[in-house]
Structure formats: structure tokens, C-alpha cells
C-alpha positions in Angstrom: 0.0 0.0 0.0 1.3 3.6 -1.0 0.2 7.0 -0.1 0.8 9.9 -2.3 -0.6 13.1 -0.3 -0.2 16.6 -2.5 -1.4 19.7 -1.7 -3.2 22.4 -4.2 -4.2 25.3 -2.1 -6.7 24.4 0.4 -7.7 21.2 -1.3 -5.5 18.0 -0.3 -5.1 14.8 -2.6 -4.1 11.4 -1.1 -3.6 8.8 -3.8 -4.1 5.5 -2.2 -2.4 2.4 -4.4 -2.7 -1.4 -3.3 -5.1 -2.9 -1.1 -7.4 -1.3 1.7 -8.3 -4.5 4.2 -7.7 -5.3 8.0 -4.4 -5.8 7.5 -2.7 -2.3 6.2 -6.1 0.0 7.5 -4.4 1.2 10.4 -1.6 1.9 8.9 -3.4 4.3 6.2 -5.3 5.5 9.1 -3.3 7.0 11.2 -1.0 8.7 8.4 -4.2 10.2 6.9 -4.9 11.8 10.7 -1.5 13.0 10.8 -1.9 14.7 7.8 -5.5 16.2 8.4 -4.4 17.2 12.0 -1.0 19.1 11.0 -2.1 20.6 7.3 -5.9 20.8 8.4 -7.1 21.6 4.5 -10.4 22.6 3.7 -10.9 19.8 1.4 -9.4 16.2 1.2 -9.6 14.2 -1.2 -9.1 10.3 -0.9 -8.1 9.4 -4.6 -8.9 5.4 -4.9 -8.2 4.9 -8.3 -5.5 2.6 -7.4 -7.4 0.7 -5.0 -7.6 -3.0 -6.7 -9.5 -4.4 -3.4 -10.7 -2.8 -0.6 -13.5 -4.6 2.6 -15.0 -3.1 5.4 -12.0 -1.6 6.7 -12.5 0.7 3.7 -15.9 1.8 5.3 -14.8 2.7 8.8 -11.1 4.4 6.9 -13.7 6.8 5.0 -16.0 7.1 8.5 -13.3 8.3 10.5 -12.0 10.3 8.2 -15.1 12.1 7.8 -15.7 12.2 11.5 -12.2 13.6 12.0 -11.6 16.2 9.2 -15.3 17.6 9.9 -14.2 18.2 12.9 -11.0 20.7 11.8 -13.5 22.5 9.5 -12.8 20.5 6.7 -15.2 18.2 3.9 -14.0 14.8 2.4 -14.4 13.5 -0.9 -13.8 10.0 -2.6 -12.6 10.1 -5.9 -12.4 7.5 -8.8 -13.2 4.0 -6.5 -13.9 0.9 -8.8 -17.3 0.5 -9.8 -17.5 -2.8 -7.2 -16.4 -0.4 -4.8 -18.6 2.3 -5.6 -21.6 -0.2 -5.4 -20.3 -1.0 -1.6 -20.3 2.5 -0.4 -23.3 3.1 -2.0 -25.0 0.3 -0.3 -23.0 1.3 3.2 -24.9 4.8 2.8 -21.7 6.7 2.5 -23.2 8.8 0.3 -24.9 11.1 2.9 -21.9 11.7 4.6 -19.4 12.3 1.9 -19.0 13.2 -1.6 -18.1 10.2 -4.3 -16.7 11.7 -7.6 -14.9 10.0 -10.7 -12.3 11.7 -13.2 -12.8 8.9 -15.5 -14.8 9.9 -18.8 
């Protein structure tokens, strides 16, 4: 698993590559919270267009993220997931919490 955060004025990227499941969540989690808690941007954006498989640990990684960048002023977005993954969020209800975009045409 790789993350690639930039930074474009008040807007953050994080590219995520790999795999999101129980094993490497943690990890991704608490390097995410460092990032939101020192940069505090207005906007991140989780960029999953390198995610090839992700579970339910994907779920709670977008939940707390939310949770925890609302809380420094800030919105989420998911960009580009897989449509499988798309699907799963869709059916988690994500949707009402955060904002699910693709750059894909």
C-alpha cells in the first residue's frame, strides 16, 4: 500500500495504491490523521483509483476520516473508486456523509 498526499491550495489529494483491508487500515489511518491534524485543509480528497481491493475496513477508513476532518472544518471527498467499490459504499450509505466523484470519462 502507498500513499501519495499533494497539496493544491486548500484542497489535499491522497492517492491510495494497493489494497485497503484489515491488515494495512491502520496503517493508512493514522498517516491520513497526521496529515489532516497538522495541514488541516479545507478539502481532502481520498483518490482510490488505485485501490484493486478494498473490505469493510475501507468503510470505517472513509467514517473516521469524515468524522475527523469535519471536525477541523474541513469536507471529504472519494474520488475514482472501482465500480465494485462504488456499489459497496453506495450500499453502506456513505453517500450522505461524503461526496463520491470519478475523473474517469
Amino acid at each position: 500500500m502507498t500513499i501519495d498526499i499533494t497539496t493544491q491550495g486548500q484542497t489535499a489529494t491522497a492517492s491510495l495504491c494497493g489494497e485497503i483491508d484489515h491488515h494495512n487500515a491502520k496503517e493508512i489511518r493514522e498517516e491520513l490523521d497526521r496529515f489532516i491534524m497538522s495541514s488541516q485543509p479545507k478539502e481532502l480528497e481520498i483518490d482510490f483509483k488505485g485501490i484493486s481491493f478494498m473490505d469493510s475496513s475501507g468503510i470505517g477508513l472513509i467514517m473516521g476520516r469524515h468524522k475527523l476532518i469535519s471536525e477541523c472544518g474541513g469536507v471529504l471527498v472519494v474520488k475514482n473508486p472501482q465500480l465494485y467499490i462504488k456499489r459497496v459504499l453506495k450500499l453502506s450509505g456513505i453517500e450522505r456523509l461524503v461526496r463520491i466523484t470519478n475523473d474517469r470519462l
